[in-house]
PDB file of N, CA, C, O and CB in Angstrom:
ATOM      1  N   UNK A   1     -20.099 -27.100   6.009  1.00  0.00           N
ATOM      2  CA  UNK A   1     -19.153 -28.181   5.801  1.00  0.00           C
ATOM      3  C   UNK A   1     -19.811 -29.555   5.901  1.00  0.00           C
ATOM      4  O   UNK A   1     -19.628 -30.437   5.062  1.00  0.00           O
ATOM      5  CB  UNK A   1     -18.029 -28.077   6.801  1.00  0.00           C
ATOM      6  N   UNK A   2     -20.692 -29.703   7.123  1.00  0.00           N
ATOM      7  CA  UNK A   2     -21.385 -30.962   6.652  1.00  0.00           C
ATOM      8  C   UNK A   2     -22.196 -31.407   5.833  1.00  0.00           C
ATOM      9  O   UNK A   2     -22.388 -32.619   5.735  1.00  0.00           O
ATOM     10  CB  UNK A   2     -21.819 -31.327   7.242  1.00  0.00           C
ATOM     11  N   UNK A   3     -22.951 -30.338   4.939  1.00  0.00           N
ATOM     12  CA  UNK A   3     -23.312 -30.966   3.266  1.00  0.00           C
ATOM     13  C   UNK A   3     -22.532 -31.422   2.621  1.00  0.00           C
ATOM     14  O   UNK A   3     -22.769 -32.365   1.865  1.00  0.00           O
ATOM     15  CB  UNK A   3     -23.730 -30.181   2.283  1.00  0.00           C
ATOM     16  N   UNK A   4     -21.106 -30.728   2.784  1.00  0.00           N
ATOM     17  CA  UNK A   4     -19.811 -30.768   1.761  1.00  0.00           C
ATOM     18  C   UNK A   4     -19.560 -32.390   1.877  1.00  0.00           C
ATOM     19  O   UNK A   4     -19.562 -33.039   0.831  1.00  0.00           O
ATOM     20  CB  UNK A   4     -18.241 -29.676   2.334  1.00  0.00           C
ATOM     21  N   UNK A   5     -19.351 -33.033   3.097  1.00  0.00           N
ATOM     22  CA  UNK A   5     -19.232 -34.156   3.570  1.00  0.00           C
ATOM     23  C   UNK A   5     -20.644 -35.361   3.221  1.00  0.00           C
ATOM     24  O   UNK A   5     -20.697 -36.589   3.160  1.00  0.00           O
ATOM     25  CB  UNK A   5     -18.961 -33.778   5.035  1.00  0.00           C
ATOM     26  N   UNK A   6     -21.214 -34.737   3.125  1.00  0.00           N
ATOM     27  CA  UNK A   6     -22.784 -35.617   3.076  1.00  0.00           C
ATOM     28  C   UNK A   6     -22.661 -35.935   1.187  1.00  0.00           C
ATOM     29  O   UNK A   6     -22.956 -37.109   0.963  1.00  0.00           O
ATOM     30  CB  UNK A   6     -24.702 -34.214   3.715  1.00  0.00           C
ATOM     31  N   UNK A   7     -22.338 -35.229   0.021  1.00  0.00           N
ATOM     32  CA  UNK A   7     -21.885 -34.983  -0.486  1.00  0.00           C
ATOM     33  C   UNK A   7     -20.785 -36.156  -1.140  1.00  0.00           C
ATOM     34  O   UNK A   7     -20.960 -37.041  -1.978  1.00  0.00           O
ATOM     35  CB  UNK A   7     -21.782 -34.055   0.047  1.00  0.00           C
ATOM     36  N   UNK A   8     -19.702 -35.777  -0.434  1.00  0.00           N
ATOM     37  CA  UNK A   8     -18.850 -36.246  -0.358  1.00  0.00           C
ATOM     38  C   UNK A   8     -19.169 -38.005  -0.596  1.00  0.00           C
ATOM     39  O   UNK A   8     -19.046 -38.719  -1.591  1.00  0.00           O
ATOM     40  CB  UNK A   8     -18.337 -35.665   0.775  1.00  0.00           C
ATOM     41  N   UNK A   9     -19.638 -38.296   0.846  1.00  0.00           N
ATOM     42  CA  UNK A   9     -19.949 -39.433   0.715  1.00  0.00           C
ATOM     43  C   UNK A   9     -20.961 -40.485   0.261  1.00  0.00           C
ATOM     44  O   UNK A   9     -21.107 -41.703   0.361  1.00  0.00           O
ATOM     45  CB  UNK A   9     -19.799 -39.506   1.365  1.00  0.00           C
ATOM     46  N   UNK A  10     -21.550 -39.511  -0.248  1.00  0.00           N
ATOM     47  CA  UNK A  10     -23.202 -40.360  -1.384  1.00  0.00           C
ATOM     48  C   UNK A  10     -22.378 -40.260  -2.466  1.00  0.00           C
ATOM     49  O   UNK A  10     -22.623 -41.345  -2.993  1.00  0.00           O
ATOM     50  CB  UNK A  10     -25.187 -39.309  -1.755  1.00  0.00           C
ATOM     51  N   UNK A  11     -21.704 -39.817  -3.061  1.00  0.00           N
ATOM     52  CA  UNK A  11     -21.587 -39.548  -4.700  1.00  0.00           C
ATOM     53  C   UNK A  11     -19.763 -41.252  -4.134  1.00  0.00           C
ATOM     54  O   UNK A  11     -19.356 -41.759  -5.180  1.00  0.00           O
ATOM     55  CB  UNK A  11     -20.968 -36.694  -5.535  1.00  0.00           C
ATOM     56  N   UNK A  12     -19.252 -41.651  -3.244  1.00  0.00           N
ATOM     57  CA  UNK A  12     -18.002 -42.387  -2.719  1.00  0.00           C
ATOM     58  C   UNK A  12     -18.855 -43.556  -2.926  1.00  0.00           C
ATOM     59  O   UNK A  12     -18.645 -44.564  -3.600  1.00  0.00           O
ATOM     60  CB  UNK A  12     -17.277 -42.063  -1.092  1.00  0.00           C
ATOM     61  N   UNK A  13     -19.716 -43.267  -2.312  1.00  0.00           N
ATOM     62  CA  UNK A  13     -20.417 -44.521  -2.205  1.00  0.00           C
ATOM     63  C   UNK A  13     -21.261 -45.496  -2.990  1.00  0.00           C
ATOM     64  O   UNK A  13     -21.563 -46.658  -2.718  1.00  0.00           O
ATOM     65  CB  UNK A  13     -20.995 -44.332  -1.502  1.00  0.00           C
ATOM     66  N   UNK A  14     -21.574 -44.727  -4.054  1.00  0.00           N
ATOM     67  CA  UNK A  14     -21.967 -45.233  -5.399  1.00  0.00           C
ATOM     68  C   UNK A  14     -20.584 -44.995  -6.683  1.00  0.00           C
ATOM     69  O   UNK A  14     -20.477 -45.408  -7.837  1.00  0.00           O
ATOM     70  CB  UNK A  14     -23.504 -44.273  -5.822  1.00  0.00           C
ATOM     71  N   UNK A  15     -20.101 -44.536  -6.216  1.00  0.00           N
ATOM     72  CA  UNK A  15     -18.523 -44.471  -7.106  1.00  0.00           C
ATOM     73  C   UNK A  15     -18.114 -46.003  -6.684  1.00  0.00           C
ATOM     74  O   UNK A  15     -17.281 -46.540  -7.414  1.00  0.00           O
ATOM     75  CB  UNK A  15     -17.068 -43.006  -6.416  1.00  0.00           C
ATOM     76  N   UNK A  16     -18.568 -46.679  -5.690  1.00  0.00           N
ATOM     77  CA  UNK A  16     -17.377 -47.870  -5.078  1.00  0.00           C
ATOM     78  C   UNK A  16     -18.821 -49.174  -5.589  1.00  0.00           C
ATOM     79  O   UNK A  16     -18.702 -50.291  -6.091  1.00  0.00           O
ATOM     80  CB  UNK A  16     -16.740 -47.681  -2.547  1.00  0.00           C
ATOM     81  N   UNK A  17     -19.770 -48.589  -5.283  1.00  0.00           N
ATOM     82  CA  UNK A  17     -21.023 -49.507  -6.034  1.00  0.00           C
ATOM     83  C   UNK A  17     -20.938 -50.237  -7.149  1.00  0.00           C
ATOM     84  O   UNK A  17     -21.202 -51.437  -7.233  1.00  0.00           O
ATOM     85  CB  UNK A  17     -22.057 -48.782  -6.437  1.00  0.00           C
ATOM     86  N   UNK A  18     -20.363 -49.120  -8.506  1.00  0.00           N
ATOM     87  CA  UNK A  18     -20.213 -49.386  -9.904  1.00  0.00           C
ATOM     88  C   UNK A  18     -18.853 -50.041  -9.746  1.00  0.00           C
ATOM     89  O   UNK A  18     -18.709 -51.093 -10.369  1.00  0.00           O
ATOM     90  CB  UNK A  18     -20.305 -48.063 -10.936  1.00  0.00           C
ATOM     91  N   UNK A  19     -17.957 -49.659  -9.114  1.00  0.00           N
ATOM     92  CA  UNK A  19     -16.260 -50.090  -8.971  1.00  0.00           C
ATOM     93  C   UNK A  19     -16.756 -51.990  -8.440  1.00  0.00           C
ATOM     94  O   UNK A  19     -16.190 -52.990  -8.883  1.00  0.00           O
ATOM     95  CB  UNK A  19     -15.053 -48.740  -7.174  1.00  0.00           C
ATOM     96  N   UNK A  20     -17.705 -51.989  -7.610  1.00  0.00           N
ATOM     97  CA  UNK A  20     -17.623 -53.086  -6.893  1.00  0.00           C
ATOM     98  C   UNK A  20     -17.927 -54.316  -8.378  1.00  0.00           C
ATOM     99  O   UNK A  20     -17.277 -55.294  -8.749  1.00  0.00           O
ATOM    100  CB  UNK A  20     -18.876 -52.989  -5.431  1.00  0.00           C
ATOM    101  N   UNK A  21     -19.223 -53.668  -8.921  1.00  0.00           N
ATOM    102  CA  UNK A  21     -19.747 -54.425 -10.212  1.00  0.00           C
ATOM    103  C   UNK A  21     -18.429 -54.939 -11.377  1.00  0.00           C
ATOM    104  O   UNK A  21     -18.246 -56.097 -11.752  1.00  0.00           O
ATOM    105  CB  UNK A  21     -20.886 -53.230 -11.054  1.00  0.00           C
ATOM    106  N   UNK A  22     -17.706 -53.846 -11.747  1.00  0.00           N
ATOM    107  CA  UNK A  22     -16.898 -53.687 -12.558  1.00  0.00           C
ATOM    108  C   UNK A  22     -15.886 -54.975 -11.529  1.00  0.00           C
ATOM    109  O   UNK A  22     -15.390 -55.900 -12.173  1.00  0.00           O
ATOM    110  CB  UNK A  22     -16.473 -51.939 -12.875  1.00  0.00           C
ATOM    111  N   UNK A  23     -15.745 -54.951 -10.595  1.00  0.00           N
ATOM    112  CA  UNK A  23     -14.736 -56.157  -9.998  1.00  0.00           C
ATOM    113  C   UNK A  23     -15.031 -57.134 -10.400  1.00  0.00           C
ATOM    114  O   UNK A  23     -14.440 -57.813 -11.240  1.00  0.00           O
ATOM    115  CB  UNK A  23     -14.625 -56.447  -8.661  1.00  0.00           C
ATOM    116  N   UNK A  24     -16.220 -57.396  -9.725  1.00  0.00           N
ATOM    117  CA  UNK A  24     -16.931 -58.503 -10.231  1.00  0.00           C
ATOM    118  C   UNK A  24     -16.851 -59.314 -10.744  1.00  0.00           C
ATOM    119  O   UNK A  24     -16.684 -60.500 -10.459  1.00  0.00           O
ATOM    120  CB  UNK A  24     -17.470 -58.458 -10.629  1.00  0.00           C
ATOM    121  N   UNK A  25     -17.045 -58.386 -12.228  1.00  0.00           N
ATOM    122  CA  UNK A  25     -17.209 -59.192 -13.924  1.00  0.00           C
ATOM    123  C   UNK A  25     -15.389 -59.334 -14.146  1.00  0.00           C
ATOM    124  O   UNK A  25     -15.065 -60.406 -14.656  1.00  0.00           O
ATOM    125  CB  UNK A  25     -18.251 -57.753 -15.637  1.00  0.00           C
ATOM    126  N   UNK A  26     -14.475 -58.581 -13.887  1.00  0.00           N
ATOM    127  CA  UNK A  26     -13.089 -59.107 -13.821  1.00  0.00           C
ATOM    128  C   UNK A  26     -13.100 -59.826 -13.344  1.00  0.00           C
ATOM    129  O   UNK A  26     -13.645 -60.651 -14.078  1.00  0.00           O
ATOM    130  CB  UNK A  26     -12.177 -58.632 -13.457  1.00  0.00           C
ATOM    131  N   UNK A  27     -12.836 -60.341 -12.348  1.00  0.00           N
ATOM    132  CA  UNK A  27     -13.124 -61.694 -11.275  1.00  0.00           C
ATOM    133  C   UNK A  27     -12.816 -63.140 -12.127  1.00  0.00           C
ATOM    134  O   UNK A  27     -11.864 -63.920 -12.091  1.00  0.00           O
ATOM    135  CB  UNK A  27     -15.028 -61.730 -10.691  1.00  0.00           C
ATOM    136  N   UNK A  28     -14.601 -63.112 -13.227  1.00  0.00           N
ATOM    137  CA  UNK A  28     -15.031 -63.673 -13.668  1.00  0.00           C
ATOM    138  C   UNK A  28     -14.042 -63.531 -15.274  1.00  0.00           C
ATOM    139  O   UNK A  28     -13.814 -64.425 -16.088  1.00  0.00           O
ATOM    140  CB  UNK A  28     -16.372 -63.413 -13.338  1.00  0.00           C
ATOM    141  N   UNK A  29     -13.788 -62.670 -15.294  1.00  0.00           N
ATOM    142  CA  UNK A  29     -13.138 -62.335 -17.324  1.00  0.00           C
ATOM    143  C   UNK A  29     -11.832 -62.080 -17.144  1.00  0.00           C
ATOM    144  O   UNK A  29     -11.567 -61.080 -17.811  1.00  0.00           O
ATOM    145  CB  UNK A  29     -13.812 -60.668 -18.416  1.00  0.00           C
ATOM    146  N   UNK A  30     -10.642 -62.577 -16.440  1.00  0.00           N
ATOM    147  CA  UNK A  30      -9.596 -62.020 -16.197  1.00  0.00           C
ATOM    148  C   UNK A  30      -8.568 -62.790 -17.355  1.00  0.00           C
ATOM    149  O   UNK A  30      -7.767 -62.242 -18.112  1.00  0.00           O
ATOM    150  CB  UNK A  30      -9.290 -62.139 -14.630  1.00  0.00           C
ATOM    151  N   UNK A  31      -8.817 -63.948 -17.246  1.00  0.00           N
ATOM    152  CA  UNK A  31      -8.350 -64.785 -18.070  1.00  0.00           C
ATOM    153  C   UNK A  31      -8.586 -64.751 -19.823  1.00  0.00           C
ATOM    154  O   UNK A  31      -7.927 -65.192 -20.765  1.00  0.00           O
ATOM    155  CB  UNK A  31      -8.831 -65.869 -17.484  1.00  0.00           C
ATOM    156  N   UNK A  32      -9.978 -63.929 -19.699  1.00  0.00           N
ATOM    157  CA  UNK A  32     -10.286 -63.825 -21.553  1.00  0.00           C
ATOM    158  C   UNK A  32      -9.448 -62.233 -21.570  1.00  0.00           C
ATOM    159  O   UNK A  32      -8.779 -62.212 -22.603  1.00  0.00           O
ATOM    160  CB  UNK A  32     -12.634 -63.718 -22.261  1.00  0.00           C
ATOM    161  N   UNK A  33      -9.317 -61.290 -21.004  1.00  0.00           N
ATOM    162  CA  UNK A  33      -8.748 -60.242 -20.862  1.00  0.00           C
ATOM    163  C   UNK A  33      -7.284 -60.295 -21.050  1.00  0.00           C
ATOM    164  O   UNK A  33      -6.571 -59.308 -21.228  1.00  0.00           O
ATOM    165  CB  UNK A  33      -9.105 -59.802 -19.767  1.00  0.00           C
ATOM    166  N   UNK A  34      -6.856 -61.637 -20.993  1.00  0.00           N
ATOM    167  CA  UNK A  34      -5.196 -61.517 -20.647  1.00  0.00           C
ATOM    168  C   UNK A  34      -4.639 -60.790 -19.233  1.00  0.00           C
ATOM    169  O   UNK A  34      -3.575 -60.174 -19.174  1.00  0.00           O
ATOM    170  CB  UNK A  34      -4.508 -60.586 -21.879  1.00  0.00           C
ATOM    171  N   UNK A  35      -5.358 -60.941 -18.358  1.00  0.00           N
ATOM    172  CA  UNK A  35      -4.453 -60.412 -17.105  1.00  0.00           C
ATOM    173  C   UNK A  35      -4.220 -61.603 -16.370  1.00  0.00           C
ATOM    174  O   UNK A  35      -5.151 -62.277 -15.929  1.00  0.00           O
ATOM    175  CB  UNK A  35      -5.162 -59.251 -16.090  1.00  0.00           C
ATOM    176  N   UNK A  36      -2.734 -61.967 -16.177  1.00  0.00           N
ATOM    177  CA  UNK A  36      -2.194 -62.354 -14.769  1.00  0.00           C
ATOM    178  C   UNK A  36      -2.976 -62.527 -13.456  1.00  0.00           C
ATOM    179  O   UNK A  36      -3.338 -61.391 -13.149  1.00  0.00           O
ATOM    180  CB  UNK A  36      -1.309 -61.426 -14.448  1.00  0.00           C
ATOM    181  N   UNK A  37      -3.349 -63.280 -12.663  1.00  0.00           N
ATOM    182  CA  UNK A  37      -3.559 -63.989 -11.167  1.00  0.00           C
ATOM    183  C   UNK A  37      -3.005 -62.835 -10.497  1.00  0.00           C
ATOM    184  O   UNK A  37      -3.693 -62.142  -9.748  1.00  0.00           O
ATOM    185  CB  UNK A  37      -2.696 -65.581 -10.767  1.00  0.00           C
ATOM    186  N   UNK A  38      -1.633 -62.571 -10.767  1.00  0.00           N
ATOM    187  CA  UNK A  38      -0.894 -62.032  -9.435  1.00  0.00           C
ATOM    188  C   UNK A  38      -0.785 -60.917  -9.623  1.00  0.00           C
ATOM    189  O   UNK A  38      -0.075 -60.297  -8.831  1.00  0.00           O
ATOM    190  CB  UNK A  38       0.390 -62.494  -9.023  1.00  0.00           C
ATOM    191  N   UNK A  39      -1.519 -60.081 -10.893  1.00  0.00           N
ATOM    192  CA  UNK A  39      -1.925 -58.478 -10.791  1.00  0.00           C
ATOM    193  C   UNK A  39      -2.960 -58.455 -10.779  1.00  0.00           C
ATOM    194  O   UNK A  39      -3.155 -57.409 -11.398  1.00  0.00           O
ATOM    195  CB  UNK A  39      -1.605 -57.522 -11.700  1.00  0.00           C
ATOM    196  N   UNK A  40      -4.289 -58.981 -10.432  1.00  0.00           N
ATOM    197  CA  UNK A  40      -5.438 -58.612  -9.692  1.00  0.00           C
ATOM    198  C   UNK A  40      -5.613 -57.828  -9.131  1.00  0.00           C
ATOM    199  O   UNK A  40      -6.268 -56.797  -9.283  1.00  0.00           O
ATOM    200  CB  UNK A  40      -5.777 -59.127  -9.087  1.00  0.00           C
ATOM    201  N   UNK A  41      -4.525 -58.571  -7.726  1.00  0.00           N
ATOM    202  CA  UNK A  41      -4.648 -57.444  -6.485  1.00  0.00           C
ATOM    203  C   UNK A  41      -4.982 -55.958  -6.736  1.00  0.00           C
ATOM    204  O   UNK A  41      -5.980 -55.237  -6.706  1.00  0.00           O
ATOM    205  CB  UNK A  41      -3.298 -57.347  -5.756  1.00  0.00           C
ATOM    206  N   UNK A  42      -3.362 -55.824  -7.060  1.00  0.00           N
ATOM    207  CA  UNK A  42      -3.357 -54.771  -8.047  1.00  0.00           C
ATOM    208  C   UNK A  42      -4.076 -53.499  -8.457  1.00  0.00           C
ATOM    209  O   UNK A  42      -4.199 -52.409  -7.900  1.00  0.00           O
ATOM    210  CB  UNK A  42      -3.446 -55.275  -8.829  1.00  0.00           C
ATOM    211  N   UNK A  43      -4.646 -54.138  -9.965  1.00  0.00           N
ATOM    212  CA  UNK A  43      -5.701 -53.800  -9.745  1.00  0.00           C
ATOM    213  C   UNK A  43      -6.777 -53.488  -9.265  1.00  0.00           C
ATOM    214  O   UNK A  43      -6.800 -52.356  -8.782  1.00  0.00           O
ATOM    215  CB  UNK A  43      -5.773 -53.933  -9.901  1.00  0.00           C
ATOM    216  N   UNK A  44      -7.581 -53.996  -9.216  1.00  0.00           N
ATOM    217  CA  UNK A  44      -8.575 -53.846  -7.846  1.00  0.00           C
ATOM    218  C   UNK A  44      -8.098 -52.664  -7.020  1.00  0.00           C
ATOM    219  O   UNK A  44      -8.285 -51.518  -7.427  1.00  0.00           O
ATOM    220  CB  UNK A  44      -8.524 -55.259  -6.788  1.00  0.00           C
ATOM    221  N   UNK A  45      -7.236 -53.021  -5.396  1.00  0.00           N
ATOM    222  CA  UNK A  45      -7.188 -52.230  -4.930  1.00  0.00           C
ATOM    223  C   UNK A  45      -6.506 -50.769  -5.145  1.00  0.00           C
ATOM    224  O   UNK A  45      -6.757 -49.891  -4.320  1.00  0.00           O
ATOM    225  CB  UNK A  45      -7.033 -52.762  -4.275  1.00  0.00           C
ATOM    226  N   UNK A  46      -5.547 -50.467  -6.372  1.00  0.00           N
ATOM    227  CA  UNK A  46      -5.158 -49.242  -7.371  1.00  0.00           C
ATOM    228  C   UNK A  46      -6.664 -48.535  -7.650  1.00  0.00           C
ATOM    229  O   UNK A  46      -7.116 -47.514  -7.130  1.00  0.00           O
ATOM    230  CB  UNK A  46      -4.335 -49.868  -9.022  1.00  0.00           C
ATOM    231  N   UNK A  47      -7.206 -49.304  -8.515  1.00  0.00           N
ATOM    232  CA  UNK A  47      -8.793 -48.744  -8.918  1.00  0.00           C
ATOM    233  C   UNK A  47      -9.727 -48.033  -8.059  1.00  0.00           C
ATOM    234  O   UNK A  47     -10.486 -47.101  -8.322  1.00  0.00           O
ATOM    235  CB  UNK A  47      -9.638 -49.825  -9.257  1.00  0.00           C
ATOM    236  N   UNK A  48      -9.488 -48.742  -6.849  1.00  0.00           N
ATOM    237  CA  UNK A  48     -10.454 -48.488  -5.820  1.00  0.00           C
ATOM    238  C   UNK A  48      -9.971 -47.176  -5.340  1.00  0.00           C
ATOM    239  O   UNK A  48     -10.766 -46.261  -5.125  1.00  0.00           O
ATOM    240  CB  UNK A  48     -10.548 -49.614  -4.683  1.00  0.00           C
ATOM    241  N   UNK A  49      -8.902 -47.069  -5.194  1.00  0.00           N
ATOM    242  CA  UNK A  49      -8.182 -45.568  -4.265  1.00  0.00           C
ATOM    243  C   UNK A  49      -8.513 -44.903  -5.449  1.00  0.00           C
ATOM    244  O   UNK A  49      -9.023 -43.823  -5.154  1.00  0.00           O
ATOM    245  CB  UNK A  49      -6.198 -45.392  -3.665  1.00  0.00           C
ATOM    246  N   UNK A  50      -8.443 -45.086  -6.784  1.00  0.00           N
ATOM    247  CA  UNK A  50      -8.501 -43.967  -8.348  1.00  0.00           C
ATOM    248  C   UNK A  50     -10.157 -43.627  -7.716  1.00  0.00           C
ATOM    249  O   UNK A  50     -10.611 -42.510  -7.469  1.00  0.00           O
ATOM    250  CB  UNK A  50      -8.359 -45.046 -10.645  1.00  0.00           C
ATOM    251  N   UNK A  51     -10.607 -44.485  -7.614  1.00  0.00           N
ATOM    252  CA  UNK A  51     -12.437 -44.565  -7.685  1.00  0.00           C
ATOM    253  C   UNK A  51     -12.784 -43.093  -6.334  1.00  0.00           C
ATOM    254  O   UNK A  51     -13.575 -42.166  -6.508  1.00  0.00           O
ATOM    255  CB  UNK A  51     -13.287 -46.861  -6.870  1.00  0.00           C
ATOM    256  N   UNK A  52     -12.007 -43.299  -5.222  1.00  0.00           N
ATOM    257  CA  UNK A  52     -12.524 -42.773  -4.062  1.00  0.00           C
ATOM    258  C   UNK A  52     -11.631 -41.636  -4.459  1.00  0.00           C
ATOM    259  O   UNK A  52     -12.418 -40.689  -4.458  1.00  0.00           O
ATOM    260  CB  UNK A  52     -12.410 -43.574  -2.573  1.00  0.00           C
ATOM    261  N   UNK A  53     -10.643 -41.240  -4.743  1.00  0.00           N
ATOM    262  CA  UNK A  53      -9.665 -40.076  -5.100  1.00  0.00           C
ATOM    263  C   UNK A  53     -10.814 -39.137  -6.277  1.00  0.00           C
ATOM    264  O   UNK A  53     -11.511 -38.124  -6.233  1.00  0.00           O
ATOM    265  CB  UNK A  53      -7.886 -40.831  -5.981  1.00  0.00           C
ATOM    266  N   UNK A  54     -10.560 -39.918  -6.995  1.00  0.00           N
ATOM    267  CA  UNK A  54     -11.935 -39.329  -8.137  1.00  0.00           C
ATOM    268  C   UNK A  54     -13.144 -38.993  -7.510  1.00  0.00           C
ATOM    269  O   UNK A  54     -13.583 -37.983  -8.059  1.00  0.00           O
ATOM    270  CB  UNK A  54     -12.501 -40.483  -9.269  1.00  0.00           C
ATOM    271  N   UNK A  55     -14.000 -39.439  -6.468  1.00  0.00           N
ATOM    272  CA  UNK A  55     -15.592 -38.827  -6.690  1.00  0.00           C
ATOM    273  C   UNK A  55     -14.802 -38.060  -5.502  1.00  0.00           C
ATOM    274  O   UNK A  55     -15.821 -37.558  -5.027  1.00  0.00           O
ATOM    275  CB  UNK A  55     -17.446 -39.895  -6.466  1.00  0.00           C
ATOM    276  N   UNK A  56     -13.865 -37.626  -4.732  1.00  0.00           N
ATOM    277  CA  UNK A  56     -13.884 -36.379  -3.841  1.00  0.00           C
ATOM    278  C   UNK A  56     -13.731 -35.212  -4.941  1.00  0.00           C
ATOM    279  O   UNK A  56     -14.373 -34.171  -5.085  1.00  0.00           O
ATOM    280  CB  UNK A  56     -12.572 -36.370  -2.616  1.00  0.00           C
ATOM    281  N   UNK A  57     -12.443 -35.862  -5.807  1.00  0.00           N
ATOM    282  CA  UNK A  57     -12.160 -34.142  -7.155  1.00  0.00           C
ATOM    283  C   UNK A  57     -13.747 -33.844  -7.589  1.00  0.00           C
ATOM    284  O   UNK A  57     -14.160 -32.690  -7.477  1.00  0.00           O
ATOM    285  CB  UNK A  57     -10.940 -34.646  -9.327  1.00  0.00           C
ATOM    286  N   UNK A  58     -14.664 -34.934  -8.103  1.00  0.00           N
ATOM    287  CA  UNK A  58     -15.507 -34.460  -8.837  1.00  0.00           C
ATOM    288  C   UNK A  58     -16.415 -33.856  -7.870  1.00  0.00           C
ATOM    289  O   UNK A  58     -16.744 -32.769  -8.344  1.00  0.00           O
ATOM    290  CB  UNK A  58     -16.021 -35.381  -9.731  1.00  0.00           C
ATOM    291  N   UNK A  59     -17.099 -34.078  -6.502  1.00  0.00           N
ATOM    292  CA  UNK A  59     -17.438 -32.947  -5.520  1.00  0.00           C
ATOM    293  C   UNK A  59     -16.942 -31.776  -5.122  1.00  0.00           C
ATOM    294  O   UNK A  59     -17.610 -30.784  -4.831  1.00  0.00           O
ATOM    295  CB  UNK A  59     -17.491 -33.301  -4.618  1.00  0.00           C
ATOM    296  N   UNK A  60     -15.431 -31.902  -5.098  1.00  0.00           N
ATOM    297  CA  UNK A  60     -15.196 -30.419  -4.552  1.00  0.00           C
ATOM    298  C   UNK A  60     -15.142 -29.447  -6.082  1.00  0.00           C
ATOM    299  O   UNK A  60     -15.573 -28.296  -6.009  1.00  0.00           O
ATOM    300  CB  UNK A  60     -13.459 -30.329  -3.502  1.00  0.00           C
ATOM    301  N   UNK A  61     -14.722 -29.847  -7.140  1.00  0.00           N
ATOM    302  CA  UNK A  61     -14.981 -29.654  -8.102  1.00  0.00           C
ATOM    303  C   UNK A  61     -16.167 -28.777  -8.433  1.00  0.00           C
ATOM    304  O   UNK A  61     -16.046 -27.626  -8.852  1.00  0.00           O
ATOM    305  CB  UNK A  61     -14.941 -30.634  -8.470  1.00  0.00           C
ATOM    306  N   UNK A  62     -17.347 -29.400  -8.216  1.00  0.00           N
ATOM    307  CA  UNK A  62     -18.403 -29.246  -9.099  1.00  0.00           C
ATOM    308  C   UNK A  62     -18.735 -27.871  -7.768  1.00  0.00           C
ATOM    309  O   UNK A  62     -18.921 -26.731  -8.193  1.00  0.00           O
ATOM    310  CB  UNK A  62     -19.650 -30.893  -9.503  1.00  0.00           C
ATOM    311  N   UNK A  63     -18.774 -28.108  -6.342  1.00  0.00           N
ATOM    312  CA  UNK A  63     -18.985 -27.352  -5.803  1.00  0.00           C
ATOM    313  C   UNK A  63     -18.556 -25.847  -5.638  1.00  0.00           C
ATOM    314  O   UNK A  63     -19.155 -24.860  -5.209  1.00  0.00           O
ATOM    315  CB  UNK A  63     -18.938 -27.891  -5.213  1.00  0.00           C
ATOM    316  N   UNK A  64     -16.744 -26.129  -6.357  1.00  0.00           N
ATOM    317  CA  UNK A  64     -15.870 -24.979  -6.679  1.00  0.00           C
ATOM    318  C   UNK A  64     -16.834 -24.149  -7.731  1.00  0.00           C
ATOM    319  O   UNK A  64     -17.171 -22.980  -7.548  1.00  0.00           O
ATOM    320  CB  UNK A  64     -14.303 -25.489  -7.360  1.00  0.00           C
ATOM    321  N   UNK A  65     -17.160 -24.829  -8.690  1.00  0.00           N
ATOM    322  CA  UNK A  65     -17.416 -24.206 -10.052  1.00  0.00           C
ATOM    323  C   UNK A  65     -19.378 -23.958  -9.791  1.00  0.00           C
ATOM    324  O   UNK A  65     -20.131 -23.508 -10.655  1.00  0.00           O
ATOM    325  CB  UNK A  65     -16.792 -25.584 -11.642  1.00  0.00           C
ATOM    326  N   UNK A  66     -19.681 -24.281  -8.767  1.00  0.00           N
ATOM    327  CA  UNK A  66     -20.864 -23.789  -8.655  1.00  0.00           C
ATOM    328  C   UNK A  66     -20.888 -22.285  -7.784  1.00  0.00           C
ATOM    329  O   UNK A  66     -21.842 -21.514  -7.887  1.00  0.00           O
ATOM    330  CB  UNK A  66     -21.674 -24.920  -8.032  1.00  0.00           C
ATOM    331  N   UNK A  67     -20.270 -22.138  -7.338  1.00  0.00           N
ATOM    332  CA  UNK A  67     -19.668 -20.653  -7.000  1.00  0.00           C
ATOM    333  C   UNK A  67     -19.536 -19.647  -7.571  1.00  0.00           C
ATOM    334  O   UNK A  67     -19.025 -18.680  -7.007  1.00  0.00           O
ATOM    335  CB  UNK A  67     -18.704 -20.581  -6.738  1.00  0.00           C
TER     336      UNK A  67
END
């Protein structure tokens, strides 16, 4: 179980790396994008739970199907 976890959290942690970049450049392009000030938030923190929800499926996932 603690590979599963080790795992877990290298593949979270560069999932939130690329998420962080991708903020970023919104940050900066929100306005050529057409998004609203006051759905940022929003965004962002929606994305972020998709981001960390996602690299656990794609670990237990890949680990299921390596079985």
């Amino acid at each position: 179980m603690p590979e599963l976890v080790k795992q877990i959290w290298s593949l979270t942690i560069s999932a939130i790396a690329v998420w962080g970049v991708g903020v970023f450049l919104l940050m900066f392009n929100y306005q050529r994008l057409s998004i609203e000030p006051h759905s940022l938030p929003g965004i962002v923190f929606g994305s972020a739970l998709a981001v960390i929800i996602a690299a656990v499926a794609w670990t237990l996932g890949r680990r299921f199907l390596a079985r």
